[in-house]
C-alpha atoms as one frame of an Amber mdcrd trajectory, in Angstrom:
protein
  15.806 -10.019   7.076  13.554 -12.370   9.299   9.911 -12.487   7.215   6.707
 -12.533   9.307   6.320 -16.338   9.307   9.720 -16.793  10.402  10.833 -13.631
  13.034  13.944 -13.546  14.964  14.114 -15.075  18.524  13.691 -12.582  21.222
  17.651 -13.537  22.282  18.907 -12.817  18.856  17.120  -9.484  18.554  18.796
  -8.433  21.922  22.051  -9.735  21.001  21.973  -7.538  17.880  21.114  -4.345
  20.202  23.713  -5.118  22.579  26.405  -5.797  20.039  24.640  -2.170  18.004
  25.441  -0.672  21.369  29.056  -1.805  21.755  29.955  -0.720  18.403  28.208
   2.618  19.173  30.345   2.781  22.330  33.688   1.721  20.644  33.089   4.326
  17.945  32.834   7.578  20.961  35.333   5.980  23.046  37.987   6.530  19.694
  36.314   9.887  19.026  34.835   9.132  15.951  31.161  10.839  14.501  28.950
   8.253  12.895  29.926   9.848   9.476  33.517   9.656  10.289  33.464   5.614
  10.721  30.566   5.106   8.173  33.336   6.694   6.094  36.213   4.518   7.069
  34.184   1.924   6.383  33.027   2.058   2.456  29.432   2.701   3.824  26.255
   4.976   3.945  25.363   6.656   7.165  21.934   4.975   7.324  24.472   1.567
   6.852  26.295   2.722  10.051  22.971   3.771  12.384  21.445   0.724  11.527
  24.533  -1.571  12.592  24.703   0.597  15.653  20.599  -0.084  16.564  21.659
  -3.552  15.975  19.071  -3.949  12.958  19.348  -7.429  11.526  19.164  -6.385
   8.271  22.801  -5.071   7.660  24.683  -7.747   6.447  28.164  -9.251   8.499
  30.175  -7.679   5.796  29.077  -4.912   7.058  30.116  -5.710  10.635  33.367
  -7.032   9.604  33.901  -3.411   8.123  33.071  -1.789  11.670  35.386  -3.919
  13.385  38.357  -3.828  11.052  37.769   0.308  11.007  37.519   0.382  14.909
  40.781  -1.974  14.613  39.297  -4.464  15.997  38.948  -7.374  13.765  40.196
  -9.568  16.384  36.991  -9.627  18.074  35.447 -11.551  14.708  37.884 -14.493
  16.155  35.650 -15.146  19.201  32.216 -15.355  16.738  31.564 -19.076  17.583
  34.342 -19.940  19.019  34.899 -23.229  19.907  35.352 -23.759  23.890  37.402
 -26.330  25.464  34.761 -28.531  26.647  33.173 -29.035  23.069  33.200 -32.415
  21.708  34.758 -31.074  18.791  37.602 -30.430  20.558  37.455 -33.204  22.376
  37.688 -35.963  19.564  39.482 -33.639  17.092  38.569 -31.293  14.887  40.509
 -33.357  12.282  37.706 -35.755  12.857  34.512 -34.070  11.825  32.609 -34.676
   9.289  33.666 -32.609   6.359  29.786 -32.279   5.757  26.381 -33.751   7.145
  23.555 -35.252   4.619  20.162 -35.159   5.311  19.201 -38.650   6.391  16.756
 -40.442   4.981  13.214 -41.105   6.573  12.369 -44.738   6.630
């Protein structure tokens, strides 16, 4: 959960709504009540109509439990997804870094 000193860009906040919403949407579109998929999915109602308000409290366990219950998991794939232009794919992905250091100042 984002603290006072440190609250979640506007962007993010409406990215979690909007992805709250779609899950919401997926869930009526199969027919399912919220106690039906919070079911499906291991989890407590509350769990569920958080994830669906797109609180960012609920954890991406959580959301990986929607998706695999709504069957689709596949959608986790396109989570930061690499796109053709990046340079990642560009030079290789064999070629990055396997981790980054901090550097040092001086």
């Amino acid at each position: 959960m984002p603290s006072p000193r440190h609250p979640l860009p506007l962007e993010v906040e409406q990215a979690l709504v909007d992805l709250g919403a779609r899950i919401s949407l997926q869930r009526r579109l199969q027919g399912l009540r919220q106690a039906d998929l919070a079911r499906q999915m291991g989890v407590s109602l509350s769990t569920l109509t958080l994830l669906e308000q797109g609180a960012s409290g609920v954890s991406i366990g959580n959301l990986g439990r929607a998706l695999w219950a709504l069957r689709r998991l596949e959608d986790l794939d396109d989570v930061g997804a690499l796109e053709p232009s990046d340079e990642l794919l560009e030079a290789g992905i064999d070629k990055a870094p396997k981790r980054v250091r901090r550097t040092s100042k001086g």
